[in-house]
C-alpha positions as CSV (number, residue, x, y, z in Angstrom):
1,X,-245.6,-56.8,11.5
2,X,-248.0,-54.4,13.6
3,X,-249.7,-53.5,10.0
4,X,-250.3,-57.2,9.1
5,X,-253.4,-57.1,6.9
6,X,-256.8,-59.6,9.0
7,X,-258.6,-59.3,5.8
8,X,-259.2,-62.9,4.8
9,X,-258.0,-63.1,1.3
10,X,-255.8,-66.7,0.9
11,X,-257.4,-70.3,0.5
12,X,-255.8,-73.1,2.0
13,X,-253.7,-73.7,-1.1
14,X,-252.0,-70.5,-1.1
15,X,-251.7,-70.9,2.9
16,X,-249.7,-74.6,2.3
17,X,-247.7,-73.2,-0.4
18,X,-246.2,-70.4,1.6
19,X,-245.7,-72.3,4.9
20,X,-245.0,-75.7,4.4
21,X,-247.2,-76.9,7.1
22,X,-249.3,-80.1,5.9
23,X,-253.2,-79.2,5.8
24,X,-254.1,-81.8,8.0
25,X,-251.8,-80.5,10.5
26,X,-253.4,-77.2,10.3
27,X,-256.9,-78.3,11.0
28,X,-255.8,-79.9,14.0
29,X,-253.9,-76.8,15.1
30,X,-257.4,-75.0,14.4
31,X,-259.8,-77.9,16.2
32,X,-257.6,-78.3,19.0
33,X,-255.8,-74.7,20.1
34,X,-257.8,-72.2,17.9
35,X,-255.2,-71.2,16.4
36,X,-255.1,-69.8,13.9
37,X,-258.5,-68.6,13.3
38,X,-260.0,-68.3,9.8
39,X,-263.1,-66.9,8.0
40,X,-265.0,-69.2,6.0
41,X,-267.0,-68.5,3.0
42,X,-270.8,-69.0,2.5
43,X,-269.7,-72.5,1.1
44,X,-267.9,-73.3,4.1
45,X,-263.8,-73.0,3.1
46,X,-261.4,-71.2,5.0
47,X,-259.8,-68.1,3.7
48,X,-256.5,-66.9,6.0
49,X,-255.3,-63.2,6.6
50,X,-251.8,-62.3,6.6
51,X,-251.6,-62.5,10.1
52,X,-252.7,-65.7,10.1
53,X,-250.3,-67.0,7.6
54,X,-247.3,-65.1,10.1
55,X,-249.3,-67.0,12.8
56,X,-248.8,-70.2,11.4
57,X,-244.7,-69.5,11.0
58,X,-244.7,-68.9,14.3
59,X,-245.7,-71.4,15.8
60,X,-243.5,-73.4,13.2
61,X,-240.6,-71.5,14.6
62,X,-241.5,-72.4,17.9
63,X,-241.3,-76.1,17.0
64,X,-238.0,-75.8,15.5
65,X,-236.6,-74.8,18.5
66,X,-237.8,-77.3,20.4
67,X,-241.2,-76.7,21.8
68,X,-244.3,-79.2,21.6
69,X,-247.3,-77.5,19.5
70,X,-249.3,-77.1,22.6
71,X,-246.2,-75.3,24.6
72,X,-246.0,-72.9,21.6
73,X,-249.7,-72.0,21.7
74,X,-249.7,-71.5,25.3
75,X,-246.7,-69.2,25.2
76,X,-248.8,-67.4,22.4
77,X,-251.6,-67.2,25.0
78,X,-249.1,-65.9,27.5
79,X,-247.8,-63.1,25.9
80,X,-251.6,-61.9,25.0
81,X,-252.1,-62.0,28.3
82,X,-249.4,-59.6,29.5
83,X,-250.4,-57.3,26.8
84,X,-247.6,-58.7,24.4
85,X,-248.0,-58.7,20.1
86,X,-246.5,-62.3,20.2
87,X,-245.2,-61.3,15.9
88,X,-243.5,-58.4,17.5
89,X,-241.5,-60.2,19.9
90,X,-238.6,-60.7,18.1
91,X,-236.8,-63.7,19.5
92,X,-237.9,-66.5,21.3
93,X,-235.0,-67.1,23.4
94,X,-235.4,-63.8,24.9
95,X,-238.6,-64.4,26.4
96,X,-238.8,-65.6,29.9
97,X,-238.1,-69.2,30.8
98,X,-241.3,-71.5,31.1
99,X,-242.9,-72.4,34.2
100,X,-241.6,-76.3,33.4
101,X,-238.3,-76.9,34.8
102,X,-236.0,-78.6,32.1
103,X,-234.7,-81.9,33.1
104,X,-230.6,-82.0,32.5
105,X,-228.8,-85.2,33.1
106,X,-226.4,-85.0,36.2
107,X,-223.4,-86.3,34.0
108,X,-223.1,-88.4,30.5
109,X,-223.2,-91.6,31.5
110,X,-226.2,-93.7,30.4
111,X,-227.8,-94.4,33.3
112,X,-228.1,-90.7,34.3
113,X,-229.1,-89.8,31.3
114,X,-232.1,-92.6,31.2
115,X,-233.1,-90.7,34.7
116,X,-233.3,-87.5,33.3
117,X,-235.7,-89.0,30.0
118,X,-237.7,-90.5,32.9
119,X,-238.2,-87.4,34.7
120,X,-239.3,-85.2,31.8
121,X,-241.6,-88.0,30.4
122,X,-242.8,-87.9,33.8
123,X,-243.9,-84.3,34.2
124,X,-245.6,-84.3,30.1
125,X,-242.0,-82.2,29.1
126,X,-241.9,-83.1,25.5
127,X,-239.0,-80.9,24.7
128,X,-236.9,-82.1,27.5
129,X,-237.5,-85.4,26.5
130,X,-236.3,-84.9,23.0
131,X,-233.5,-83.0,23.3
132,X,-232.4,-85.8,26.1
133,X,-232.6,-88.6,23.4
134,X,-231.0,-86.0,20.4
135,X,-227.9,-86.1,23.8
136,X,-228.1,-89.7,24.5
137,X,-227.6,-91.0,20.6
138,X,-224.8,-87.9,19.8
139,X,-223.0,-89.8,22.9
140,X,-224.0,-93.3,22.2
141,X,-224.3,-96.0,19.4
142,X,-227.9,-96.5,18.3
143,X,-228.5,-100.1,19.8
144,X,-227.1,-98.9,23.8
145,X,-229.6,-96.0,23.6
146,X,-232.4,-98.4,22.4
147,X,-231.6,-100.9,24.8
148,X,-229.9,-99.5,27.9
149,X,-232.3,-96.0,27.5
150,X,-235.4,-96.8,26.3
151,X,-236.0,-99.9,26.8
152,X,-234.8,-100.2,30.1
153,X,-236.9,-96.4,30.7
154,X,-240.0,-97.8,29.7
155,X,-239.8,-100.8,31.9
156,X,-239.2,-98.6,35.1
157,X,-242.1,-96.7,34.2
158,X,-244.1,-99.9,33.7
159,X,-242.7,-101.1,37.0
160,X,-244.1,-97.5,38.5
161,X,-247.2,-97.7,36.8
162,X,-248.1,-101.7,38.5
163,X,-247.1,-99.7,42.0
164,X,-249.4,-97.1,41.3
165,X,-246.9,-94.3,41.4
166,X,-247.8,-93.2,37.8
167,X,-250.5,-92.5,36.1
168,X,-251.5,-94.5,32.7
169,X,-251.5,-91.4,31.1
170,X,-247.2,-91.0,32.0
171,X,-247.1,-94.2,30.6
172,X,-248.2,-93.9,27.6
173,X,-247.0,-90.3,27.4
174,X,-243.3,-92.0,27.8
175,X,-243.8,-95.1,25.5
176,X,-245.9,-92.4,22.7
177,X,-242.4,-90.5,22.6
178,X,-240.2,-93.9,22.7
179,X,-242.3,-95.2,19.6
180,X,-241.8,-91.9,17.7
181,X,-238.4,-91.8,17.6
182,X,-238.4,-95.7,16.5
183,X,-240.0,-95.0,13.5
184,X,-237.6,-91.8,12.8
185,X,-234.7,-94.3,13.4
186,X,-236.2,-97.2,10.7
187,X,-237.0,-94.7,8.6
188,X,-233.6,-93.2,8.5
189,X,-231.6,-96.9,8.6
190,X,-229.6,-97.9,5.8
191,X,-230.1,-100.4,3.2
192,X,-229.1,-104.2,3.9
193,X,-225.9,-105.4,3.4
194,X,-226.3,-109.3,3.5
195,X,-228.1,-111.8,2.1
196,X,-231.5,-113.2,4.2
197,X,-234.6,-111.7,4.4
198,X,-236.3,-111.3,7.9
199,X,-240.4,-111.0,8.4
200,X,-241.0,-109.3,11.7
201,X,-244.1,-108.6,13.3
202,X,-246.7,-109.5,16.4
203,X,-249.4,-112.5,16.2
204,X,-252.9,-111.5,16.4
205,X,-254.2,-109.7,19.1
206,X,-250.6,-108.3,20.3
207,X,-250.5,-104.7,20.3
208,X,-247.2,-103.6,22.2
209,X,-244.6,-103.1,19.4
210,X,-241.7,-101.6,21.0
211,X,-240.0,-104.8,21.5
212,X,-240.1,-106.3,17.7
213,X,-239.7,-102.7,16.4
214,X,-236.4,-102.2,18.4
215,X,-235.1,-105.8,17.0
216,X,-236.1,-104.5,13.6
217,X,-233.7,-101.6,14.0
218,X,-231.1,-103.2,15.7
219,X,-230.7,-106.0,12.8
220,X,-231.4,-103.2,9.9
221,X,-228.0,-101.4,11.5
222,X,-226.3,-104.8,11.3
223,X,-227.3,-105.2,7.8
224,X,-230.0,-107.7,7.2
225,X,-233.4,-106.9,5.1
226,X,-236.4,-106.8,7.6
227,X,-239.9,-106.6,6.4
228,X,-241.5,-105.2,9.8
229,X,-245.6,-105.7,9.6
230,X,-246.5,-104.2,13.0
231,X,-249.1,-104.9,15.4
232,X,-251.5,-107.0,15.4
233,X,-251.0,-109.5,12.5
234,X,-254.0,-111.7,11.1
235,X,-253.1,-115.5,10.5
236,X,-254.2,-114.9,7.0
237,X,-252.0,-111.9,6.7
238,X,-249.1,-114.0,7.6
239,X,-249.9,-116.3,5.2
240,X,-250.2,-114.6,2.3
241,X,-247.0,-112.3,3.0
242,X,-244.7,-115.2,3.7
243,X,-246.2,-117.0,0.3
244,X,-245.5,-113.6,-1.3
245,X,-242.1,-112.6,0.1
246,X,-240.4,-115.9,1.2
247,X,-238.6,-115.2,3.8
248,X,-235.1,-117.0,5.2
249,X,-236.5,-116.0,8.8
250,X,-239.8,-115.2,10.6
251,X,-239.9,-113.7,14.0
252,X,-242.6,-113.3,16.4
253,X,-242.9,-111.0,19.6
254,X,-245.4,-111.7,22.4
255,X,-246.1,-109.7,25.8
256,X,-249.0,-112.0,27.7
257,X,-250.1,-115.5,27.7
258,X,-253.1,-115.2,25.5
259,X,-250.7,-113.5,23.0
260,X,-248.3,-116.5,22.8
261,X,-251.0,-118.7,22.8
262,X,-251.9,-116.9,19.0
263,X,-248.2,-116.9,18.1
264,X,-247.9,-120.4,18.5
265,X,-251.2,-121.1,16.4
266,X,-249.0,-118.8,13.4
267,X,-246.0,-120.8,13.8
268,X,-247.5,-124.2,13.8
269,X,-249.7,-122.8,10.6
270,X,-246.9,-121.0,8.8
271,X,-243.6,-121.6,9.9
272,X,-244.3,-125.3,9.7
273,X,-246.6,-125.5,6.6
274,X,-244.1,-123.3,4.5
275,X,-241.1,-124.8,5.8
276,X,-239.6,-121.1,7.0
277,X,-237.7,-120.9,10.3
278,X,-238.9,-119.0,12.9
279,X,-237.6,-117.4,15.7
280,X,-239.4,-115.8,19.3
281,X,-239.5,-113.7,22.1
282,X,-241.2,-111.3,24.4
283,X,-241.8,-111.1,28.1
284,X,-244.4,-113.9,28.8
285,X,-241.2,-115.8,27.2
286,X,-238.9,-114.7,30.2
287,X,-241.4,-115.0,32.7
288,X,-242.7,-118.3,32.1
289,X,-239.4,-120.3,30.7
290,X,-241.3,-123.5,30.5
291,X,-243.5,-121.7,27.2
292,X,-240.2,-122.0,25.3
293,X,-240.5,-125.3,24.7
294,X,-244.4,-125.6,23.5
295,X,-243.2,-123.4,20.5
296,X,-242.0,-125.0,16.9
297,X,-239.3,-122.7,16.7
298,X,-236.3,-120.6,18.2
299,X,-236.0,-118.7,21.4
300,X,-234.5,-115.4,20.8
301,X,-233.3,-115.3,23.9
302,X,-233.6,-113.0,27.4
303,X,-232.2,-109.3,25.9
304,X,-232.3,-107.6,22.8
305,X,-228.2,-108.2,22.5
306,X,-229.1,-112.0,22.7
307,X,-232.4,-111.9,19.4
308,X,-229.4,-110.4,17.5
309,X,-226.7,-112.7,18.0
310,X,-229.1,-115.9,17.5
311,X,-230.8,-114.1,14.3
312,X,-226.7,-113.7,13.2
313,X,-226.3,-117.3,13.8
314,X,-229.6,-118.7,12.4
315,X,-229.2,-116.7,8.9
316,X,-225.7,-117.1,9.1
317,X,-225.0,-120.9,10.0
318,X,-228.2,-122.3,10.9
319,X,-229.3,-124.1,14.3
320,X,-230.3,-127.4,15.6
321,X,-233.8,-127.8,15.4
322,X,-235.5,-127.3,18.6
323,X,-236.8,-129.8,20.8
324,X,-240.7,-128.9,21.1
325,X,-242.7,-130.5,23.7
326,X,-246.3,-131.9,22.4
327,X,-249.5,-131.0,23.6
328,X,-251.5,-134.0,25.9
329,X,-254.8,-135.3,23.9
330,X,-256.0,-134.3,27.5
331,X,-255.6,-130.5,27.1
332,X,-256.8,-130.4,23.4
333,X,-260.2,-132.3,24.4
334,X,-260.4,-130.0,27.3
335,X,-260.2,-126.9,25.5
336,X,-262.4,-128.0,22.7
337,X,-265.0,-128.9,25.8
338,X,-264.2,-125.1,26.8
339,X,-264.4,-122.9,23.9
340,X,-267.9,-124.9,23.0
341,X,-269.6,-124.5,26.7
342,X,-267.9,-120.7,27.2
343,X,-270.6,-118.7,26.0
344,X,-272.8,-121.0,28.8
345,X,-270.1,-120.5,31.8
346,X,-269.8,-116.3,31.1
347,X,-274.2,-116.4,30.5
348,X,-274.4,-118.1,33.6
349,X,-271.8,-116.2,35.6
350,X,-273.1,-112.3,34.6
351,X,-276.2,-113.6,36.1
352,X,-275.1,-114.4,39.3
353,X,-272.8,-111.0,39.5
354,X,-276.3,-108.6,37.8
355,X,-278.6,-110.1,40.3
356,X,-275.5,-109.1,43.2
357,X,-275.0,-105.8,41.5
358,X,-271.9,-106.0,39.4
359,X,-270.8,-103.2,37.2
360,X,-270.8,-104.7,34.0
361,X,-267.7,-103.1,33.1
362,X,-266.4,-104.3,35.8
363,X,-267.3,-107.8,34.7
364,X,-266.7,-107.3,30.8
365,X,-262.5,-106.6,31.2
366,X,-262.5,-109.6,34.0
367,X,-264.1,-112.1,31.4
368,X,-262.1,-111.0,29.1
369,X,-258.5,-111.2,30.7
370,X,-259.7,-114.5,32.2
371,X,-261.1,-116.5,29.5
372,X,-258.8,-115.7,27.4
373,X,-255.9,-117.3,29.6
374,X,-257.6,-120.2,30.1
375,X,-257.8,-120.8,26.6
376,X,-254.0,-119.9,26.2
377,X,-253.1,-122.2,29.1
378,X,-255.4,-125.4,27.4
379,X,-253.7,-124.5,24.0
380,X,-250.6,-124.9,25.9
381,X,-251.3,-128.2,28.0
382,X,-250.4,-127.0,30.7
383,X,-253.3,-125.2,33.2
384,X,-250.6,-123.8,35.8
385,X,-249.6,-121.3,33.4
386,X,-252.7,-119.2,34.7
387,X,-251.2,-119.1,37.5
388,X,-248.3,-117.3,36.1
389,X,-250.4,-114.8,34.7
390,X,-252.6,-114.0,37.4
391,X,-251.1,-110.5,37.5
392,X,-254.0,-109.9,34.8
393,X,-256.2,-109.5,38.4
394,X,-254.0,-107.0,39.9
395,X,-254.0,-104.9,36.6
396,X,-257.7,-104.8,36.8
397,X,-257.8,-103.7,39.8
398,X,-255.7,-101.0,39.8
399,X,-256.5,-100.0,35.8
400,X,-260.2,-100.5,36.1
401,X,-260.6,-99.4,39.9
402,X,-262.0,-102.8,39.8
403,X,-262.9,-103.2,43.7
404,X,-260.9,-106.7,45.6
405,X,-264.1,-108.1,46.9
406,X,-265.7,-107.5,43.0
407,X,-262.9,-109.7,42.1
408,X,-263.5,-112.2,44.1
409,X,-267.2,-112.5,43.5
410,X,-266.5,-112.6,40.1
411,X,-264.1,-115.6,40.6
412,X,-266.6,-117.1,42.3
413,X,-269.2,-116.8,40.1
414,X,-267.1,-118.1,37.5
415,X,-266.1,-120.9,39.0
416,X,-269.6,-121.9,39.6
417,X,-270.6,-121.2,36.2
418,X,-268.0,-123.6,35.0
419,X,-268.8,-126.3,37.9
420,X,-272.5,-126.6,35.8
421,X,-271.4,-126.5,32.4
422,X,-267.9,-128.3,32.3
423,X,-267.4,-131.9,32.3
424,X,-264.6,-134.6,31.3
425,X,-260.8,-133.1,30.5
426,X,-262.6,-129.8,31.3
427,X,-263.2,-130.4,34.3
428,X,-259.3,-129.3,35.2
429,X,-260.2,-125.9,34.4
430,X,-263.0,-126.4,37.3
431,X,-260.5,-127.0,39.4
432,X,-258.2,-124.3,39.2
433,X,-260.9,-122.1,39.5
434,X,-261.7,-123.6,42.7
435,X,-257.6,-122.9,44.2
436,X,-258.1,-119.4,42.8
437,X,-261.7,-118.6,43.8
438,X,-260.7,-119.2,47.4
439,X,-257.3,-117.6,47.4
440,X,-257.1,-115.6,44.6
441,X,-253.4,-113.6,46.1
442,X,-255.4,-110.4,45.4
443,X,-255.4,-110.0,49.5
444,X,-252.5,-107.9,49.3
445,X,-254.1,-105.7,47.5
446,X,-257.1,-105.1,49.9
């Protein structure tokens, strides 16, 4: 290997062919690492050396046995630096053990295992991480690794992340790694086995897809066919798919109030209009019980072992219609009186909060975790949901470094802004505002 030719000789073409590697994946290895490190011609294409094609096996190599791309490059960098040939070094496993300690669960059992994913998720240890799931679902059936692991992992870490103990970055380290092996799992399911066809996805504006992308794979391994559209889904999107597809079964996933608030403009839209069932879930579901009821449509229950059993029963045997609660005349005139004065109230309250010297960043993510509540809470007829969700405040404050007394002048100013420019049913939303703005249970946080 010490005679590998640097004369640049191979285009990109040649370099794909003989590796394997994707070219995209390549140019990021290039942008990111510098590695490896081409010639271009006077046109601007790259043209590799020998050595850079064994580079790129390398570092492939590397992979395979279990290091993250970054890990292999700075082992590269490592042996430069103590005057290694990184090609000559034979065998990987010889080389000395990285700085990183590897997490190793203390036995097999689940719950120790979940520790040990936590605490190399925890200190960025990629590898560690993997090879603890690879463990975990050689010991275990698919759905108590997804549930009792994973699920249950990325809650504690969400739980850490509200007490400040971890960083954002861990936590979306941990749930980045959780979400790729979900797709590797739906990729690799088998085909359905009974008859009904399921539409999964999230109503507009929900972007956390670990909980209907788990249910998908849980139900794919019990044999229905599930048509999973992601994050994110546009009314109109779910219109045209279920006109398209038919479905026996529609279900919905939602995290926060606003969220549910969109899902239950898509089931009284399409579920209804099309005559489909439809089935729901998600944590605003479990932390507010009383939402339940303002949907047209089935709860799927607390767990992810309940939204199976009730998505056996509803394609199997049917279900009772639900008894839905209706929405006063009260709350639909006050949030039409809302949505049409809002622009005034959030006009009028920035100026109050410029002219005492408000970061406007500071005042952007608070108008727009507020306002949008309210409007789920009107949609809802019922304003006390806010109150349930007030944990939006706490999350600014400790995601946006969002200062307690900013809060509170912000509250303030809100409130007055919607004192001028509210009037009738609206008026409800004054007075919340009012409760809040002088005890807004942020003065734990001070």
């Amino acid at each position: 290997m010490a005679s590998l030719s640097e004369s640049p000789t191979y285009n990109l073409k040649v370099v794909v062919n003989e590796t394997g590697i994707k070219p995209d994946t390549l140019r990021a290895w290039e942008r990111r690492y510098g590695l490896p490190t081409p010639d271009r011609t006077g046109g601007g294409h790259r043209l590799y050396s020998d050595r850079d094609i064994a580079t790129i096996k390398w570092l492939m190599a590397r992979q395979e046995e279990g290091l993250s791309i970054s890990r292999a490059v700075k082992l590269w960098r490592s042996l430069e630096a103590e005057g290694e040939f990184p090609l000559l070094v034979p065998e990987y496993q010889e080389l000395p053990t990285p700085v990183m300690a590897t997490a190793v669960p203390h036995s097999n059992q689940i719950d120790d295992i979940r520790a040990a994913w936590i605490d190399a998720c925890l200190r960025f240890d990629e590898g560690s991480a993997e090879r603890i799931l690879t463990q975990a679902f050689a010991l275990y059936q698919p759905e108590t690794v997804l549930t009792k692991l994973l699920q249950r992992a990325l809650s504690e870490i969400g739980d850490l992340w509200f007490q400040d103990k971890v960083t954002v970055q861990q936590e979306h380290f941990a749930s980045a790694l959780a979400m790729r092996r979900l797709n590797t799992l739906l990729a690799a399911a088998p085909a359905p086995t009974r008859s009904g066809r399921v539409l999964i996805g999230c109503p507009p504006h929900e972007d956390h897809t670990f909980a209907s992308l788990t249910l998908t794979i849980m139900l794919r391994y019990r044999g229905w066919e599930l048509i999973y559209l992601g994050a994110n889904v546009p009314l109109g999107r779910f219109v045209s798919t279920v006109e398209s597809i038919k479905p026996n079964l529609i279900i919905l996933t939602a995290q926060q109030l606003f969220t549910a608030a969109k899902l239950f403009e898509v089931a009284k839209n399409v579920a209804a209009e099309k005559n489909v069932m439809l089935a729901f879930g998600g944590r605003i579901f479990n932390t507010v019980p009383r939402l339940r009821q303002r949907i047209p449509g089935y709860f799927l229950g607390e767990t992810m072992e309940d939204a199976t059993q009730t998505v056996d029963r509803l394609l199997s045997f049917g279900m009772a219609p639900p008894t839905i609660k209706r929405v006063p005349d009260f709350y639909l005139k006050a949030l039409e009186i809302f949505r049409d004065r809002q622009a005034l109230i959030e006009g009028s309250a920035w100026g109050m909060l410029k002219a005492n010297g408000m970061s406007y960043e500071h005042y952007t993510n608070a108008n727009l975790h507020l306002s949008r509540d309210i409007y789920a809470a009107l949609t809802f007829g019922d304003i006390e949901f806010l109150s349930a969700e007030i944990a939006w405040a706490e999350k600014l404050l400790l995601n946006y470094s969002m200062p307690v007394e900013a809060m509170r002048q912000y509250l303030q100013a809100y409130h007055q802004a919607a004192q001028e420019n509210l009037t009738g049913p609206a008026e409800i939303v004054v007075d919340w505002l009012a409760e809040v703005a002088q005890n807004p249970a942020l003065t734990e946080l001070a």
